[in-house]
C-alpha positions as CSV (number, residue, x, y, z in Angstrom):
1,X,-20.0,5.4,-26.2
2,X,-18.4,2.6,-24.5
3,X,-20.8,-0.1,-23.0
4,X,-20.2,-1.2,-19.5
5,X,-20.1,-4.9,-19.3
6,X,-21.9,-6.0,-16.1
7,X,-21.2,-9.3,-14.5
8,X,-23.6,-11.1,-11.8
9,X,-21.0,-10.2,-8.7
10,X,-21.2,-6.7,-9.7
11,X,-24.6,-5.5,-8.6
12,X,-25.0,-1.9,-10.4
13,X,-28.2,-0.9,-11.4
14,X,-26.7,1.5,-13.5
15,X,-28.9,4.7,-11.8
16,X,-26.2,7.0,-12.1
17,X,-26.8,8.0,-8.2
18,X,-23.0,7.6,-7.4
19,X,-21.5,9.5,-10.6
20,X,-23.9,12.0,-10.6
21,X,-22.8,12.7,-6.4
22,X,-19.4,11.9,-6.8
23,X,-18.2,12.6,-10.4
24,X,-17.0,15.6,-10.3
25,X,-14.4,14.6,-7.6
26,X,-12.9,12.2,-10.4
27,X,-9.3,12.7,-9.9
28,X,-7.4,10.4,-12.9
29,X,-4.0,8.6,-11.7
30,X,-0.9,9.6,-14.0
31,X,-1.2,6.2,-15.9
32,X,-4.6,7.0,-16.7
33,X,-3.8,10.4,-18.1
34,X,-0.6,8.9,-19.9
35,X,-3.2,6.1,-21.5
36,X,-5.0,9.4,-22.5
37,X,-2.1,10.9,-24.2
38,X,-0.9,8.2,-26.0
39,X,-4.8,7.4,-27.6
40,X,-4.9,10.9,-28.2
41,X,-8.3,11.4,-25.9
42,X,-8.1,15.2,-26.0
43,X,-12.0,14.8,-25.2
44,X,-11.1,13.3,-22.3
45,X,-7.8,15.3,-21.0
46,X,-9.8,18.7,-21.7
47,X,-12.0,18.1,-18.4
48,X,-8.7,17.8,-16.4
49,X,-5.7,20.5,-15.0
50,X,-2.5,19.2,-14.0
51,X,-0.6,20.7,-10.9
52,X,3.2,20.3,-11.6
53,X,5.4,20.5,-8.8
54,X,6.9,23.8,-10.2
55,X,5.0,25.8,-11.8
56,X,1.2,27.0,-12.6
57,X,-1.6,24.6,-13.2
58,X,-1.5,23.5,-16.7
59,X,-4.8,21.7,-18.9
60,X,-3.8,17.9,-19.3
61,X,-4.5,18.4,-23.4
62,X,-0.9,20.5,-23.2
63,X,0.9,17.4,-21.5
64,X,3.0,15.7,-23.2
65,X,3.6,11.9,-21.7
66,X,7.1,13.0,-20.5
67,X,6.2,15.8,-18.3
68,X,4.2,13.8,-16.0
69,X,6.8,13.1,-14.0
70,X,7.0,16.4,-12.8
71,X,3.2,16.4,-12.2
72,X,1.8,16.0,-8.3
73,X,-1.7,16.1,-9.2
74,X,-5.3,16.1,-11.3
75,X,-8.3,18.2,-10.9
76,X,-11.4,18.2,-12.8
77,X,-12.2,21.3,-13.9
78,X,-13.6,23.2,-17.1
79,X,-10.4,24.4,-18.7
80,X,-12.7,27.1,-20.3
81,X,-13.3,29.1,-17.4
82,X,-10.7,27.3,-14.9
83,X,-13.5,26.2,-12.5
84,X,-14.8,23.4,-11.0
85,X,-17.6,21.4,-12.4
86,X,-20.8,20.6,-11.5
87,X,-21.6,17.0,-12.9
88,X,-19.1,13.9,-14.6
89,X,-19.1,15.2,-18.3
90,X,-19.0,11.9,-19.0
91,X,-22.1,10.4,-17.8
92,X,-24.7,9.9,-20.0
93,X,-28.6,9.4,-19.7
94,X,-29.5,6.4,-22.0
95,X,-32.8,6.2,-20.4
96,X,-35.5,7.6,-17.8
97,X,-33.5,6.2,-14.8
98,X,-30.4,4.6,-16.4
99,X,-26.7,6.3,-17.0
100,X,-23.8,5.2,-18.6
101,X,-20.5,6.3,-18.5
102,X,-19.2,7.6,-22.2
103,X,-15.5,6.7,-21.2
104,X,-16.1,3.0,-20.0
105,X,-13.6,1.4,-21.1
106,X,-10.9,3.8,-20.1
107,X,-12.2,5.6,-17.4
108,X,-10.1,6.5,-14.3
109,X,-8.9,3.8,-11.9
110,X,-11.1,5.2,-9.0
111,X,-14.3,5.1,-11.2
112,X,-13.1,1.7,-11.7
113,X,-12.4,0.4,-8.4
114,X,-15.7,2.2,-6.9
115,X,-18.2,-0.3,-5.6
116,X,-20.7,1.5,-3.2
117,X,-22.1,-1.9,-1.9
118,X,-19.1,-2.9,-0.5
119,X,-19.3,-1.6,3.7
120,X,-16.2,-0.1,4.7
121,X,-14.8,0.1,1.6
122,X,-17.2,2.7,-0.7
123,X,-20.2,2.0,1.0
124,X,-22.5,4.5,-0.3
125,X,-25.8,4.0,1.8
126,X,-27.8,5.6,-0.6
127,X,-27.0,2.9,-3.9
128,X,-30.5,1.3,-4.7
129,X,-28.2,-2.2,-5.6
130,X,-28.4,-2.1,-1.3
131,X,-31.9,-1.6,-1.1
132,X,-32.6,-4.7,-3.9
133,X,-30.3,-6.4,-1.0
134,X,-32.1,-5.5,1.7
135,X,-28.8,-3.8,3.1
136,X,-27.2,-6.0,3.2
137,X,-23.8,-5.3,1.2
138,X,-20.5,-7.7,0.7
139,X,-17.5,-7.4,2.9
140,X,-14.4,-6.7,0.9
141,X,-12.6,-9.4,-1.0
């Protein structure tokens, strides 16, 4: 599993609150799936179906790097059964109230860019980082 890296302007507790709510609304960008392809992340690209412009809905582990200029988006979805899913399959309980994510390091750009303390940006009112804050949450950079 990748390990998050945690600096001191980056307030996560790591609860898993936000991933656990939100995860299952990941939707990757087409660099992230073409990062996915080219390392070969088939445990990654399983969770997601492409929507091509033409055409049916296709899982990402059929995509090849050059046909995802003809894709308009990503779902996550269990490619199994075709439907939606539940939680992140990539979070992971390390502990009683801690959660990693098992793709850190190349997770999708909106898992990256998603900072719930930050009002009027992500602000996710019920992050415990806000409560450890008193509320109070930064303003966006």
């Amino acid at each position: 599993m990748d390990e998050p890296v945690v600096t001191e302007d980056e307030p996560c507790e790591q609860c898993g609150l936000c991933c656990r709510i939100f995860g299952p609304g990941i939707t990757p960008t087409p660099a992230n799936v073409y990062v996915w392809i080219e390392q070969g992340r088939t445990d990654i690209l399983h969770w997601f179906v492409a929507f091509r412009e033409h055409g049916d809905p296709v899982a990402c582990t059929g995509l090849r790097a050059e046909d995802l200029g003809d894709v308009v988006s990503f779902e996550m979805r269990n490619t199994e059964t075709g439907e939606y899913v539940t939680v992140c399959p990539f979070l992971r309980r390390v502990a009683k109230n801690r959660y990693l994510c098992g793709i850190h390091l190349v997770k999708p750009e909106m898992c990256w860019n998603y900072q719930p303390w930050i009002w009027g940006e992500t602000y996710f009112n019920k992050c415990p980082s806000l409560k450890k804050t008193g509320r109070k949450c930064r303003w966006p950079l």
